[in-house]
C-alpha positions as CSV (number, residue, x, y, z in Angstrom):
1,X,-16.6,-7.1,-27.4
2,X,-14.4,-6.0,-24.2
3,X,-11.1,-6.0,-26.6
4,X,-12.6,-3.1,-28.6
5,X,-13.9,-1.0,-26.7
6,X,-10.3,-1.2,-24.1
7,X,-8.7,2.1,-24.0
8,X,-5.8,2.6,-22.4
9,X,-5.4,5.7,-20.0
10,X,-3.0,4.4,-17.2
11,X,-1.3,1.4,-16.9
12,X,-3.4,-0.6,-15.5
13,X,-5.4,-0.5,-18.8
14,X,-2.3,-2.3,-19.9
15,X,-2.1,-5.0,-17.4
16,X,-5.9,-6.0,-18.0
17,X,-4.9,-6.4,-21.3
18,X,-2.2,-8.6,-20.1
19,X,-4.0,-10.6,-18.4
20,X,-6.3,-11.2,-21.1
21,X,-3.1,-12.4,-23.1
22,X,-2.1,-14.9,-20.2
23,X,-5.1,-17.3,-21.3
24,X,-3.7,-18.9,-24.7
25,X,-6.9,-20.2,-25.6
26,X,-8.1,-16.8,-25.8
27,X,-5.1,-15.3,-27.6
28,X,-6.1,-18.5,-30.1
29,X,-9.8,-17.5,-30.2
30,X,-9.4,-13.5,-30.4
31,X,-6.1,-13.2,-32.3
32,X,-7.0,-10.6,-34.9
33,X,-8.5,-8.4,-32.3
34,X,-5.8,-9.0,-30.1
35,X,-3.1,-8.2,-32.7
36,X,-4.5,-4.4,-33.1
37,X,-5.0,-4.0,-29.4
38,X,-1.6,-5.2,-28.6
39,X,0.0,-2.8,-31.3
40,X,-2.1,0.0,-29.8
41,X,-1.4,-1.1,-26.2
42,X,2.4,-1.0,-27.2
43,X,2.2,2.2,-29.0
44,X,0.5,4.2,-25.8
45,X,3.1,2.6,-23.5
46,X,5.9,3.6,-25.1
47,X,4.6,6.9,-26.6
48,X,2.4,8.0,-23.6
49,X,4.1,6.3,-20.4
50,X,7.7,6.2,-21.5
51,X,7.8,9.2,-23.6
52,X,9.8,7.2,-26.1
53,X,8.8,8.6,-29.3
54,X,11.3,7.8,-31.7
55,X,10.3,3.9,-32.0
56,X,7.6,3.1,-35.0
57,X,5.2,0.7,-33.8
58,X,4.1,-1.7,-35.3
59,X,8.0,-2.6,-35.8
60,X,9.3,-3.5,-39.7
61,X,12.0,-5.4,-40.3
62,X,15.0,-4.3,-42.3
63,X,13.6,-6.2,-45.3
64,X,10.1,-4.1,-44.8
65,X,7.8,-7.0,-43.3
66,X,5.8,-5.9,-40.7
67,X,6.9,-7.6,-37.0
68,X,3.8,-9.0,-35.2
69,X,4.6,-7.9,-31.6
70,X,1.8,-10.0,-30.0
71,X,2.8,-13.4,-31.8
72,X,6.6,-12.3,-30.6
73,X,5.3,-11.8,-27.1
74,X,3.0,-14.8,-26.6
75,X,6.4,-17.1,-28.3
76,X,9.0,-15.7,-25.9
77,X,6.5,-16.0,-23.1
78,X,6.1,-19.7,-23.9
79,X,9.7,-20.1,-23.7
80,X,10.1,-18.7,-20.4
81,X,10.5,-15.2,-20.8
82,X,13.5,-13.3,-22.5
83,X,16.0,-14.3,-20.6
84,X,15.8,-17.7,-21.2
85,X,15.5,-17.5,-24.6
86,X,18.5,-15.5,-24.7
87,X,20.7,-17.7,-22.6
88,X,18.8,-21.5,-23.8
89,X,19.8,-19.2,-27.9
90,X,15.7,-19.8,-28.7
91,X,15.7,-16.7,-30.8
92,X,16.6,-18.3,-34.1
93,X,13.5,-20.8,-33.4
94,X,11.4,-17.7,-32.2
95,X,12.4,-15.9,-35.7
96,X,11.3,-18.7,-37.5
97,X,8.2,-19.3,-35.8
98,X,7.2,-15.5,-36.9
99,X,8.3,-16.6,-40.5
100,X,11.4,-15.0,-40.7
101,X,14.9,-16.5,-41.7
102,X,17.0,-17.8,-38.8
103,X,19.2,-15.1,-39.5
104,X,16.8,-13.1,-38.4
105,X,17.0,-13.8,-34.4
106,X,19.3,-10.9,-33.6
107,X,16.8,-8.9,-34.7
108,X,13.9,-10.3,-33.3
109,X,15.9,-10.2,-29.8
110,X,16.5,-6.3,-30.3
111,X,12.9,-5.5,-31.2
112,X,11.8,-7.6,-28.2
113,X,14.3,-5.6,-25.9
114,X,12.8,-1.9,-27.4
115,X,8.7,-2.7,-27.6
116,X,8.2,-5.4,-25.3
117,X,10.9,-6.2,-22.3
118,X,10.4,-3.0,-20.2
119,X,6.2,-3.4,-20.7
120,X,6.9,-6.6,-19.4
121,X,9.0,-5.5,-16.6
122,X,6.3,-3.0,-15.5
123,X,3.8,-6.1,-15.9
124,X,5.4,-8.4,-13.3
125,X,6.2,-5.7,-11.4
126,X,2.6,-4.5,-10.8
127,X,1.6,-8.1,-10.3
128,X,4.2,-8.6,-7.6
129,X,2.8,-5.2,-6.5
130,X,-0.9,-6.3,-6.2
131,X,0.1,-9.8,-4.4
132,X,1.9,-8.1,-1.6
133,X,-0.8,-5.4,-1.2
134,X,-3.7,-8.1,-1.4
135,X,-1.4,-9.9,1.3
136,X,-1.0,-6.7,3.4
137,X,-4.8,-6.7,3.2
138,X,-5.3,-10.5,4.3
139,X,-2.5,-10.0,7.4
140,X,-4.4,-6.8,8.6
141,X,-7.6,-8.8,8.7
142,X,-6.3,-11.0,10.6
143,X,-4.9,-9.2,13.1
144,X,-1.3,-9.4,14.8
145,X,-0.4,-13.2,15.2
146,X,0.6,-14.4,19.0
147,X,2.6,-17.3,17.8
148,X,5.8,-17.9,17.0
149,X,6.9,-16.0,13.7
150,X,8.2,-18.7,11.0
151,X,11.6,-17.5,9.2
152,X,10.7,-18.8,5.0
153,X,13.6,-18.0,3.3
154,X,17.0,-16.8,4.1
155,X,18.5,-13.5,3.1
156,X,20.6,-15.2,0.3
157,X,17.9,-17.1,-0.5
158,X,16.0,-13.6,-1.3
159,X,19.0,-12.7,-2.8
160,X,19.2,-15.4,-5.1
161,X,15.6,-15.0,-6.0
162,X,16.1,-11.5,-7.0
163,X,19.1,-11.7,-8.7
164,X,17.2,-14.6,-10.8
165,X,15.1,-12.0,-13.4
166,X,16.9,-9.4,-15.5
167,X,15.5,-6.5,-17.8
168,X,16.9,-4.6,-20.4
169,X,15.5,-1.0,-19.6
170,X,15.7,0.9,-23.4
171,X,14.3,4.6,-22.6
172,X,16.8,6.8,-24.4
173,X,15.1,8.5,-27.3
174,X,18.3,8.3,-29.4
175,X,17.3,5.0,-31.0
């Protein structure tokens, strides 16, 4: 199976992971290999990449049960990302889902802001990062344009757009 034998040696180890994790059905289908891969995924990225030693993966909460970070991934990614579950106050539901108490959500937000928001960052970001390069590489096939040159979006527009995602970026190793 492809899950097993993934190692992860740069990031882009990670992303293919990621991208396995976007189909639902196959999170569904795969889950307990998933779960291990996920953990290990998270582990390297933090460990290895980051150099963020000082965080135990997998996480445990404070009562000693063990926090599955791919369930907590896959939920908040169903609810539109972190942000929105922190701003729509989803992370009581998201605790519960896990089968925690509702109490639980501040918790569940602060692991999700240590293990998984800046790999997530670093995911969208290297998408974003492969879409403009595949464009580059579509434009430069087709050669400069002798047309007139269509204006999309605005500067505040762009502007807007940016300002629309926000990350938490945790790298200090005094947590």
């Amino acid at each position: 199976m492809i899950i097993r034998a993934l190692e992860f040696h740069d990031f882009a180890d990670c992303k293919a992971l990621l991208d396995m994790i976007d189909d639902r059905d196959y999170v569904f289908k795969y889950k307990y290999d998933l779960e291990k891969k996920f953990e290990e995924m998270v582990k390297w990225f933090l460990n290895v990449y980051m150099g963020i030693t000082s965080r135990p993966v997998p996480p445990y909460s404070p009562n000693k049960r063990r926090i599955d970070l791919l369930s907590l991934y896959v939920l908040v990614a169903r609810d539109a990302g972190y942000r929105d579950v922190t701003t729509e106050n989803i992370w009581p539901i998201i605790a519960k889902d896990l089968g925690f108490d509702y109490q639980d959500d501040d918790y569940m937000r602060i692991i999700y802001a240590m293990y998984l928001d800046v790999l997530e960052y670093y995911y969208k970001f290297k998408v974003v990062q492969e879409n403009v390069y595949e464009k580059k590489v579509v434009n430069e096939e087709e050669g400069p344009s002798h047309g007139c040159h269509e204006r999309r979006k605005s500067a505040g527009d762009a502007q807007d757009e940016a300002a629309s995602d926000h990350y938490a970026l945790f790298t200090g190793n005094g947590w």
